[in-house]
Structures are given as structure tokens and as C-alpha cells.
C-alpha positions as CSV (number, residue, x, y, z in Angstrom):
1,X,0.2,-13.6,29.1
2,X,-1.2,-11.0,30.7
3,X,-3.2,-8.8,28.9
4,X,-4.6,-6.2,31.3
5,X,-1.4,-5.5,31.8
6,X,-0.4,-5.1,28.1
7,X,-3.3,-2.7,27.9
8,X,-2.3,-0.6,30.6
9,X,1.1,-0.3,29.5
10,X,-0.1,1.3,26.0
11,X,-2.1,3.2,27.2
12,X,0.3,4.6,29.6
13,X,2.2,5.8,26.7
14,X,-0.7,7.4,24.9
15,X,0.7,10.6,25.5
16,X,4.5,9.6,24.4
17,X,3.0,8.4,20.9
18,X,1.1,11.5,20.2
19,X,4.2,13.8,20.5
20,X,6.1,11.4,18.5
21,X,3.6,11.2,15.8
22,X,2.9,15.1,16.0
23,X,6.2,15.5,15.6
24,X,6.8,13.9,12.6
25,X,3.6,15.6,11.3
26,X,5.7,18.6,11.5
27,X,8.7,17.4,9.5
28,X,7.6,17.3,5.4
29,X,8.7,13.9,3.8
30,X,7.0,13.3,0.7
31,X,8.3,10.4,-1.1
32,X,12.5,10.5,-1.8
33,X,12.4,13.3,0.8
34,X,12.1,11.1,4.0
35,X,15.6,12.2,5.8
36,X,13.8,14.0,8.5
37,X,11.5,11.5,8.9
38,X,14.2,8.9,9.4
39,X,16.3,10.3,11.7
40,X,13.3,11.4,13.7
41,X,12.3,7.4,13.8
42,X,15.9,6.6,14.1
43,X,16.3,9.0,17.8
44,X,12.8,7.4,19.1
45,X,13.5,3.9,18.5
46,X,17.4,4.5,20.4
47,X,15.4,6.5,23.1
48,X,13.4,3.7,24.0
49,X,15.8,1.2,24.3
50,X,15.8,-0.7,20.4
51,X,18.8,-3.3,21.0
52,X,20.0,-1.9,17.2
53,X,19.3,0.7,15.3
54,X,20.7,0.6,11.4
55,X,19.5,3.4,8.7
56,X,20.3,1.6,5.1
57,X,22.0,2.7,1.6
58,X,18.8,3.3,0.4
59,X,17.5,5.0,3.7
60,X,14.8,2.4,5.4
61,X,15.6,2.6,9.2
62,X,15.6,-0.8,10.7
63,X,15.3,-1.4,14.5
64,X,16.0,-4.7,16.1
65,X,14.3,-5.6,19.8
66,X,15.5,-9.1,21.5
67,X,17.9,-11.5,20.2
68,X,15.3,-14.7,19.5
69,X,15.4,-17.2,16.7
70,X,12.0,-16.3,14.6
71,X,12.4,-12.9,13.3
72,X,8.8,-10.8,13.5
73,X,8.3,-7.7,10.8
74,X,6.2,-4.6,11.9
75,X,6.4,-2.7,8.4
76,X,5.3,1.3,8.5
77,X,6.2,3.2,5.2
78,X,6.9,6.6,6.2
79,X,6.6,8.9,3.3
80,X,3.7,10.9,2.3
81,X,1.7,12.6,-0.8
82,X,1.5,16.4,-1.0
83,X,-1.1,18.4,0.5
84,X,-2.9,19.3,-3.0
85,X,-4.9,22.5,-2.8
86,X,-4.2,24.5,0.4
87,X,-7.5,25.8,0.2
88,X,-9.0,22.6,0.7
89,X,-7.3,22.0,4.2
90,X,-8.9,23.8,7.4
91,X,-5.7,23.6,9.4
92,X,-2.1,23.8,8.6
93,X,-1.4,20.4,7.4
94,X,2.1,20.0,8.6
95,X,1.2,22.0,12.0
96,X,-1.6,19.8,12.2
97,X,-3.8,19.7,15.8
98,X,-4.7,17.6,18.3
99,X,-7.9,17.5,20.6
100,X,-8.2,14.9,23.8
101,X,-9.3,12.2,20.9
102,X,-7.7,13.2,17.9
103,X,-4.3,14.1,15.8
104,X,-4.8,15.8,12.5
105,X,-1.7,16.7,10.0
106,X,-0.5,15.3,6.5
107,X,0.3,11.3,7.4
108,X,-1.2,10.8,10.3
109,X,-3.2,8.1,9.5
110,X,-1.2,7.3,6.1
111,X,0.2,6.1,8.0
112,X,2.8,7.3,10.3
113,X,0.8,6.1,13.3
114,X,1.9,2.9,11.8
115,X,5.1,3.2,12.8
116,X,4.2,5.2,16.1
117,X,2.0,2.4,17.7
118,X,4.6,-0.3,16.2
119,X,7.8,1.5,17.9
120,X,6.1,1.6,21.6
121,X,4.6,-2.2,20.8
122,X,8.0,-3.0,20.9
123,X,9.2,-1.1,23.9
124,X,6.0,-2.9,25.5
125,X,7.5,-5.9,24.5
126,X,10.7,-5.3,26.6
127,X,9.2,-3.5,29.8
128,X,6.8,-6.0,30.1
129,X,9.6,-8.9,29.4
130,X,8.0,-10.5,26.8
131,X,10.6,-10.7,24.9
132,X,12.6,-14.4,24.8
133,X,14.5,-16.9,22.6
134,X,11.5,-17.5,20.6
135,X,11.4,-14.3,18.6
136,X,12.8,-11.3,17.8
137,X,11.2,-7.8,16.5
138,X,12.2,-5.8,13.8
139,X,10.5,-2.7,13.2
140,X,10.8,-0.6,9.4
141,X,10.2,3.1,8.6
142,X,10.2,2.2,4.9
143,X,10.8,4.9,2.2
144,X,9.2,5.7,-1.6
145,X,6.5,3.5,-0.9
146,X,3.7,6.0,-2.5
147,X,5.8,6.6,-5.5
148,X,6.1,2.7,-5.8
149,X,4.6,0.6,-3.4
150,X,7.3,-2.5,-2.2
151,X,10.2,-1.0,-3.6
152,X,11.4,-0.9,-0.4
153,X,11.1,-3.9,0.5
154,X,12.6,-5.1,-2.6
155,X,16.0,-3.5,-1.3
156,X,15.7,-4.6,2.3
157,X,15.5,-8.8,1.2
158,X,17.4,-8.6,-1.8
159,X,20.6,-6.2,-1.0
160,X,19.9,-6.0,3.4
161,X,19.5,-9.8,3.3
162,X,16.8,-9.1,5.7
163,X,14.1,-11.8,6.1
164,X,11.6,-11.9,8.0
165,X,9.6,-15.3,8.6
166,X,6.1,-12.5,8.2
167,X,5.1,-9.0,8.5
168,X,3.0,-7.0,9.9
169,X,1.6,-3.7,7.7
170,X,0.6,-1.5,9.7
171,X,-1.3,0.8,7.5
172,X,-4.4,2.2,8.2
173,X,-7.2,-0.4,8.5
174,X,-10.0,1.2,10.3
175,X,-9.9,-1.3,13.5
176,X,-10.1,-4.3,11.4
177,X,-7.3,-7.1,10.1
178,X,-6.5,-7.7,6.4
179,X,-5.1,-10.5,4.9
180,X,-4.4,-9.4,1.5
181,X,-5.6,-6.6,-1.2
182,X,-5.8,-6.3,-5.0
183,X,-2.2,-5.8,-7.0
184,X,-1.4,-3.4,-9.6
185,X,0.3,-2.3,-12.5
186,X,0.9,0.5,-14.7
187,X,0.6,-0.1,-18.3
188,X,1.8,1.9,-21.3
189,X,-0.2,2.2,-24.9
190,X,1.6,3.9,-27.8
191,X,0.2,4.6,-30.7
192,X,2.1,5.8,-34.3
193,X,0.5,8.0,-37.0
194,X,1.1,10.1,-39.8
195,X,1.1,14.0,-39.6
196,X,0.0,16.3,-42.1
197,X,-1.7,19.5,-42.3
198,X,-5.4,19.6,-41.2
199,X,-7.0,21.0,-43.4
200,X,-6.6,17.8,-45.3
201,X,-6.4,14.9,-42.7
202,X,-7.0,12.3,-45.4
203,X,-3.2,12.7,-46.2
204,X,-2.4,11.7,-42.8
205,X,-3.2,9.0,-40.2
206,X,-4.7,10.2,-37.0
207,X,-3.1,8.5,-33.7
208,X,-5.6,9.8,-31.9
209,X,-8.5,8.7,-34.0
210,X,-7.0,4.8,-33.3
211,X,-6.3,5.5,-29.5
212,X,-10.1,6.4,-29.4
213,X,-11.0,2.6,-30.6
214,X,-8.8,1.0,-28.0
215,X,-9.9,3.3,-25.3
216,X,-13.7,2.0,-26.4
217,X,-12.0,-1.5,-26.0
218,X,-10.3,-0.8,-22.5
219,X,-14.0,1.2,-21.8
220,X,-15.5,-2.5,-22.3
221,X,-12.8,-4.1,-20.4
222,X,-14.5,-2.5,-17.4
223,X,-18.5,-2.5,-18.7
224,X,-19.1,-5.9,-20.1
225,X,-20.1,-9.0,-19.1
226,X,-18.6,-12.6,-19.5
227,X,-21.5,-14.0,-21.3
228,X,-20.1,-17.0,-23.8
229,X,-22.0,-14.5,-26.6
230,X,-19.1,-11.3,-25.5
231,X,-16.8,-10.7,-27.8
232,X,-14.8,-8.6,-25.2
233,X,-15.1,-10.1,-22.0
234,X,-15.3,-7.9,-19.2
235,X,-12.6,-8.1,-16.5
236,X,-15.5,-9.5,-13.8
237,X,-15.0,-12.8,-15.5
238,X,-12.1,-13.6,-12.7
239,X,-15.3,-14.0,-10.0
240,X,-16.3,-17.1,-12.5
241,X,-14.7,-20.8,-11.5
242,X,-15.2,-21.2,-15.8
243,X,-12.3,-18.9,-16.1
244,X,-10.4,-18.6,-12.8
245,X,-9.0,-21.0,-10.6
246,X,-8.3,-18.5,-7.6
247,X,-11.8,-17.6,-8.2
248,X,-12.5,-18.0,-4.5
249,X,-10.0,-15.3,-3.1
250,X,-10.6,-13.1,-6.1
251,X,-14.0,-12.9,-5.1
252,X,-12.6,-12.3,-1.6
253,X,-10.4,-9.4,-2.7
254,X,-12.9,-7.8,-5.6
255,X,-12.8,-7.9,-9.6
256,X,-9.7,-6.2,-11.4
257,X,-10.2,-2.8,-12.8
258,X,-8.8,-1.0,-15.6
259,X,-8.4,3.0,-15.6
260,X,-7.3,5.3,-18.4
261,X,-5.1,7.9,-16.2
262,X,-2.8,10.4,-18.4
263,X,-3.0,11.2,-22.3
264,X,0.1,12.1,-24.3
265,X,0.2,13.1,-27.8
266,X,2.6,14.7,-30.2
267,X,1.6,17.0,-33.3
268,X,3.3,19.2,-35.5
269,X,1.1,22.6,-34.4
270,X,-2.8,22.4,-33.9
271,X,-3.2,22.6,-37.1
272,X,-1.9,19.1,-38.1
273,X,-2.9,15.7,-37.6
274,X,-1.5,14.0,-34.8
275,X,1.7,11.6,-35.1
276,X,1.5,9.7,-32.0
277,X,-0.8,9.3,-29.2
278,X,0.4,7.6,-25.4
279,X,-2.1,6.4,-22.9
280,X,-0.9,5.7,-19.1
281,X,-3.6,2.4,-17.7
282,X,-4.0,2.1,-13.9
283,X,-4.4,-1.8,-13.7
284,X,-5.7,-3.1,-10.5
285,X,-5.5,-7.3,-10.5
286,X,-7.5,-9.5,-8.2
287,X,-6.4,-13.1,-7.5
288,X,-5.2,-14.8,-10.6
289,X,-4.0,-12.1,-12.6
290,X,-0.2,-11.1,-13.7
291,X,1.4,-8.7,-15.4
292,X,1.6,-11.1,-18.2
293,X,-1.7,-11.8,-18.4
294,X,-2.7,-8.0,-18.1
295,X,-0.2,-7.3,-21.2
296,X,-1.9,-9.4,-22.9
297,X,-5.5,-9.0,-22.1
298,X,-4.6,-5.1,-23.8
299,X,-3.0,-6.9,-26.8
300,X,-5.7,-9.0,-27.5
301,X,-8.0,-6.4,-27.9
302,X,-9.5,-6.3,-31.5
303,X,-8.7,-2.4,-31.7
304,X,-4.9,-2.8,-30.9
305,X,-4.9,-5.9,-33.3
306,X,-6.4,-4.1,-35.7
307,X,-3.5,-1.6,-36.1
308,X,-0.7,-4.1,-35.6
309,X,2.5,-2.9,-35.9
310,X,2.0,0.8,-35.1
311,X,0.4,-0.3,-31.2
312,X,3.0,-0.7,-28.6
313,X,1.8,-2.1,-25.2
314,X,4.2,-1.9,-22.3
315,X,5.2,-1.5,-18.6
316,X,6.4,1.4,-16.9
317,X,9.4,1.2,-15.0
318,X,10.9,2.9,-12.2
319,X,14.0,4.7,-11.3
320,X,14.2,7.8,-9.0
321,X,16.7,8.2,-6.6
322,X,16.1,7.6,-2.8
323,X,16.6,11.1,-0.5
324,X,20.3,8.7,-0.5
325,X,21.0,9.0,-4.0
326,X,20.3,5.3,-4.5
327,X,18.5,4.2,-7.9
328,X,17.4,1.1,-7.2
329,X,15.1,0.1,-10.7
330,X,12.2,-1.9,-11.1
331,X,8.7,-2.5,-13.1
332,X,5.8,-0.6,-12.0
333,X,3.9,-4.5,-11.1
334,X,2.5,-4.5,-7.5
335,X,1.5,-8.1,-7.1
336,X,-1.8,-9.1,-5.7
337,X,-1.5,-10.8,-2.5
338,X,-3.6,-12.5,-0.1
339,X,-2.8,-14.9,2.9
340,X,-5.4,-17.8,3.9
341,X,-7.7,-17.3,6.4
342,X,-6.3,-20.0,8.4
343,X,-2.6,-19.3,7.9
344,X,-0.9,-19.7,11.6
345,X,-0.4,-15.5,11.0
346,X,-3.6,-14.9,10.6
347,X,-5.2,-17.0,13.4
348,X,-2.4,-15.8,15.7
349,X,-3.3,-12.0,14.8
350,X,-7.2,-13.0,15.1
351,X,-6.2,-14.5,18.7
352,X,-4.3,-11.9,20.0
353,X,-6.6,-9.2,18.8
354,X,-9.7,-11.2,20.4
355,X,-7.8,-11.7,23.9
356,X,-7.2,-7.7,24.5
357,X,-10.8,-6.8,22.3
358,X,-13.1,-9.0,21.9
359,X,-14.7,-10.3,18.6
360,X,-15.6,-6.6,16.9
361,X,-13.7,-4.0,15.9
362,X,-13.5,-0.9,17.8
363,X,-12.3,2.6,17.9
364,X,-13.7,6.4,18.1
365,X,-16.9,6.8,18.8
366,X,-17.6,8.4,15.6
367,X,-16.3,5.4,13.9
368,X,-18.2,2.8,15.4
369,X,-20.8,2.5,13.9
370,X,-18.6,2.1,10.1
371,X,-16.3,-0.1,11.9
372,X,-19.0,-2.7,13.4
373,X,-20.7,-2.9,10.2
374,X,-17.6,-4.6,8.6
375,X,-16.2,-8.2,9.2
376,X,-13.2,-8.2,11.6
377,X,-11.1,-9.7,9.1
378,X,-11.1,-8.1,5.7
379,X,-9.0,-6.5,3.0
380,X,-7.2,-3.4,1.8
381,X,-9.1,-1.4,-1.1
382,X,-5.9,0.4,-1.9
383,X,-2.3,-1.2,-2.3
384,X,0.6,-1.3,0.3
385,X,4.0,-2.6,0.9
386,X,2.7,-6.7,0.7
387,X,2.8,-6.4,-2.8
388,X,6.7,-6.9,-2.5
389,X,7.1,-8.9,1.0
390,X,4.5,-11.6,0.0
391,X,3.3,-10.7,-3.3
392,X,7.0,-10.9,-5.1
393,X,8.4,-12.7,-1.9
394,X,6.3,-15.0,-0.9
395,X,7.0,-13.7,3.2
396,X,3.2,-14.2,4.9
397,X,2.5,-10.6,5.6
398,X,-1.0,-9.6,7.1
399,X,-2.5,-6.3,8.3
400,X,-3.5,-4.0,11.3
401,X,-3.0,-0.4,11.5
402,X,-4.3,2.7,13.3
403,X,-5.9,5.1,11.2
404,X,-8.4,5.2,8.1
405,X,-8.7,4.3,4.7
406,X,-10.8,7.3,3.8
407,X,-8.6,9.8,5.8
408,X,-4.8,8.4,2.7
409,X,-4.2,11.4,0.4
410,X,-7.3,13.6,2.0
411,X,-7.2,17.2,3.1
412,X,-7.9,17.7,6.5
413,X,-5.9,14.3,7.2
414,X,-6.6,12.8,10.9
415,X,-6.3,9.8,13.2
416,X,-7.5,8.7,16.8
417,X,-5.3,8.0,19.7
418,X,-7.5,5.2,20.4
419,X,-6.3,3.6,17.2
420,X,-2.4,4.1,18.3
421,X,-2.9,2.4,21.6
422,X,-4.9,-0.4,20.8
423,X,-2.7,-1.1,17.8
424,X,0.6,-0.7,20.3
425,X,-1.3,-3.3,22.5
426,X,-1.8,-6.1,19.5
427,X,1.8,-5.7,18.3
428,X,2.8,-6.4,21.5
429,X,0.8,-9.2,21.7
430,X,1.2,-11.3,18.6
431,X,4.5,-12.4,18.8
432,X,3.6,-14.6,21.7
433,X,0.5,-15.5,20.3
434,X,2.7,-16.9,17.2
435,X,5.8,-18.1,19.3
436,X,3.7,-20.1,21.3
């Protein structure tokens, strides 16, 4: 394979995937609202010569390059989060800019360049001839991934029949390759009281007063230890062999973390004790950990023991309807996922990444310094589309995306055109790597 020549050809097209990442900058598409996006990916993809091009019920566009046996994922969710306070932005987000290094604008680096750099790693692919029988490339603009990462994914293996034997995610991972992140899950806590007026609470029975005990519970949860003395263990006790089996890999990927996000209550007036009292719980799971186990870990909890019958503890679902009209349900559980550090995907990314870059990462110069401090091969802090295509799946999926962590759900959002070429370059690399 020749390389050199792999490099030159992406960076040829530097200037091809900056107008068709600025142009989707300009296009909103928060999540269910992707249709411009799509059709924007959809016209690239035919314009560059994609062998098919099919947009699904639920709106993913899917675009096939080569007609091989093994069938190779490039995954790019194309949706983004708002732009918060204006105020807090010092450009127009969805004008965006560029300079001769940069592109800024609302999803540049989460993570449209994703699909960008993995669109033109396939055209690479078929100027270059590297395509064969081996393999063939199918890249995804995925949709609703930030109002619920995989779902997706869910819809494109169970109702497109599409499987791919592993994916690449290309979101943002600052110059590095990750093999896997912590899952998640939302989690539900109802409480039930007794109203009456409050100038005499005694009459009633205060669902906020018992929320407060099992919030001091979940507070624990987080705080304590997992001392054989601790009566609530705290969730760090999945870094301990004594209590984990995956204990290895969850040290790997980080400890779990529990989060009280939203408070709901209901009451009569202000004057009057409250009758119920909701708590939404932002879950994240390292290795070992399932929603079961999650469940109940909360119901364990002496506080929500303590008040029985009137605790409820439960998982959110999800049902909005695609920009389509498709309602496609599912729980709000986001697996946690990691691939081995010698899987044949990850050795074959590691390889191809080390033949066009050597052994550190790279990138901008004012990133280098951040990105050589870190291992080349690491992990995602926040969750992405693997939690359906291997977490749920069980499809290898691995990561290696332009962009930054830091810059997802930002103001003043921004990428580097060195990311989008280099990241063009390794997608058109790996196949062969893997197909050898």
C-alpha cells in the first residue's frame, strides 16, 4: 500500500472537505430536524462517485463504495445540540468561519467532520483503487443520536438488516483512537405523599422531605468508599477485583457516576405540603454494570427501602418522531462498551494509523502539546453511537475522529483541517490494513 500517496490524495481534497463541512455548518439540524443535513450528505456522497446512495424510513443516509465480501462501517451522527446563549458565541454559529487552519460553526467538531473526512476516505478509496473483493465501505450520516445515543443504529440492524462485520465512530477524539467509553442510563425516582395545608404539615406527608433522604443516599452513591465497614458502598467499588470481574477494563474506562439532573414535584398551592416528588438520575456505567444492576443498586438504598411502597424506581423511555415521522421506541440504556486492546480492529486501526503517522498523535499546533500528553489509544469520556453497534449488538466498533472532545455542546464550536485530512487518510487506510 502506498501511503505517501494516500496522504497526498487527502490532502488534495483539503479544500473540497471544508466547503462541504462549512456547508453543512450553515444548514441547522438539531436532533429530529436533520433533513437538510441529509440530503446535503446524500448530494456529496452521489457527487463523488458512492456506488449507492439509500436515505432510510427513519432518515439515516447510507452510502455503499465497492462491491467486496467484508462489509466496513464509518458511522458519523449528524445532528447537533442548540447553540444555548447567543451571547456566549463570538461568531454566528451557523455562519461559522474559517481561517487557513480552522473551521468554526455549531457541529463542526460534533462531529460533522466525522462524516466529512469519512465521505472523501472513501472516494480515496476508489481513486486510488483500493478498493477489491475483500471489502466493501459503507458510510452513515446517522440521525437523533444526541437525543438518544444508538437509536439509530438500533433501526439500521434491526429493520435495514444492515450489518456490518465493525465500525468505525468517527466522533471527535482529539488525534487519538478509542476502543470503548462508559454506558449510560437515565433513571426515574418517584416518590408519593400526602398534601395538606402548611400551616400544619403534621397532617400530611412530605414527598419532598423523603426525596431528600434518598438524594443523601444517591449523594453517597458517588462520595463513599467500599470499605467492608460502609454501609452504602460507593460506586468506585467496580475498580475492586473483590466486587467486579471486568474490573480490568472498568478501571480502563473510569468508575460509574451517578448525577441528580431534573426535580419534579406536585403540590396543591405553596401553601401545602407536597404530594409527590420526581427525580431524573444521569447514570454513567463502567465495565460490569447494567441497567439491572443500576435499578437495583437505587432500590437497595436504605432510604428508598425505608418508604416501600410509596418509592417507584424506573427507566425512561423514548419515543419522538424522526424529521420522517417514524417513532421507533426504546429505553433510555446506552450500554457500556469496550473492544480489547488486541482485537484484529483495533491492531489494524493502530497499524494503519502508525504507517501514515507514526506512534503519537498529532494535529494543530495549539493542540499538541494536550494531544502528546495522552496515550494513542484511549477512551471516550462522553457516550456515542457504540453503545448500540457493540454495546446492544455486539458489532466490534472502535474510534477515530477529527475534532475535540472539549469543543461537543460549546459555544464558539471549532475544528482543524488537519484533523479532516489526516482522518480521511486512516479511513482510507484501514480497510486494507484489516482485509489483509
Amino acid at each position: 500500500m502506498d501511503f505517501e500517496a494516500i496522504k497526498k490524495a487527502a490532502q488534495g481534497y483539503e479544500g473540497a472537505m471544508t466547503k462541504f463541512l462549512r456547508d453543512l455548518v450553515r444548514i441547522p439540524g438539531e436532533s429530529c430536524d436533520e433533513k437538510g443535513h441529509i440530503d446535503r450528505i446524500a448530494e456529496e456522497m452521489r457527487a463523488v462517485g458512492f456506488d449507492e446512495v439509500v436515505i432510510d424510513k427513519q432518515g439515516n443516509v447510507l452510502g455503499y463504495m465497492g462491491t467486496g465480501k467484508t462489509l466496513i462501517g464509518y458511522d458519523a451522527h449528524i445532528d447537533t445540540v442548540g447553540i444555548g446563549n447567543r451571547d456566549n458565541w463570538e461568531f454566528d454559529p451557523y455562519e461559522g468561519y474559517e481561517t487557513e487552519t480552522e473551521i468554526g460553526g455549531r457541529g463542526v467538531s460534533d462531529q460533522m467532520g466525522g462524516i466529512v473526512s469519512a465521505v472523501y476516505g472513501a472516494k480515496i478509496m476508489k481513486d486510488l483503487g483500493l478498493l477489491n473483493d475483500k471489502y466493501k465501505v459503507l458510510v452513515t450520516g446517522t440521525v437523533q443520536e444526541e437525543d438518544c445515543d444508538g437509536l439509530c443504529w438500533e433501526y439500521i440492524i434491526k429493520e435495514d438488516g444492515v450489518r456490518p462485520e465493525f465500525v468505525v465512530s468517527t466522533e471527535p477524539t482529539d488525534g487519538g483512537i478509542y476502543r470503548g467509553q462508559r454506558g449510560r442510563m437515565e433513571i426515574r425516582i418517584d416518590v408519593k405523599g400526602v398534601s395538606c395545608h402548611g400551616s400544619a404539615p403534621e397532617r400530611g406527608d412530605n414527598a419532598i422531605y423523603k426525596m431528600a433522604d434518598i438524594l443523601q443516599n444517591i449523594r453517597d452513591l458517588n462520595e463513599n468508599d467500599a470499605e467492608e465497614g460502609t454501609e452504602i458502598k460507593g460506586l468506585v467499588k467496580m475498580l475492586d477485583p473483590k466486587y467486579n470481574d471486568q474490573w480490568e477494563e472498568a478501571r480502563f474506562l473510569g468508575r460509574g457516576t451517578v448525577t441528580t439532573s431534573e426535580i419534579f414535584f406536585t403540590s396543591p398551592s405553596r401553601c401545602a405540603v407536597a404530594d409527590s416528588c420526581a427525580v431524573s438520575l444521569d447514570r454513567r456505567m463502567t465495565a460490569g454494570e447494567t441497567w439491572e444492576s443500576c435499578l437495583d443498586e437505587i432500590r437497595a438504598l436504605p432510604a428508598v427501602k425505608k418508604y416501600g411502597d410509596d418509592v417507584k424506581v424506573s427507566m425512561y423511555q423514548y419515543d419522538r418522531p424522526s424529521y420522517t415521522g417514524l417513532v421507533y421506541p426504546i429505553e433510555c440504556y446506552f450500554p457500556t462498551w469496550v473492544i480489547p486492546k488486541d482485537h484484529k480492529v483495533t491492531v489494524a486501526l493502530e497499524e494503519a494509523y502508525k504507517a501514515l503517522y507514526g506512534e503519537e498523535r498529532i494535529g494543530d499546533s495549539t493542540t499538541i502539546e494536550m494531544r502528546k500528553a495522552r496515550p494513542l489509544t484511549d477512551k471516550w469520556t462522553f457516550s456515542t453511537n457504540g453503545v448500540s453497534i457493540m454495546g446492544r449488538n455486539g458489532i466490534p466498533c472502535i474510534g477515530f475522529g477529527p475534532g475535540a472532545e472539549a469543543q461537543a455542546h460549546a459555544p464558539n464550536e471549532k475544528t482543524w483541517k488537519e484533523d479532516l485530512v489526516h482522518c480521511a487518510a486512516v479511513y482510507a487506510t484501514l480497510p486494507g490494513m484489516y482485509c489483509k
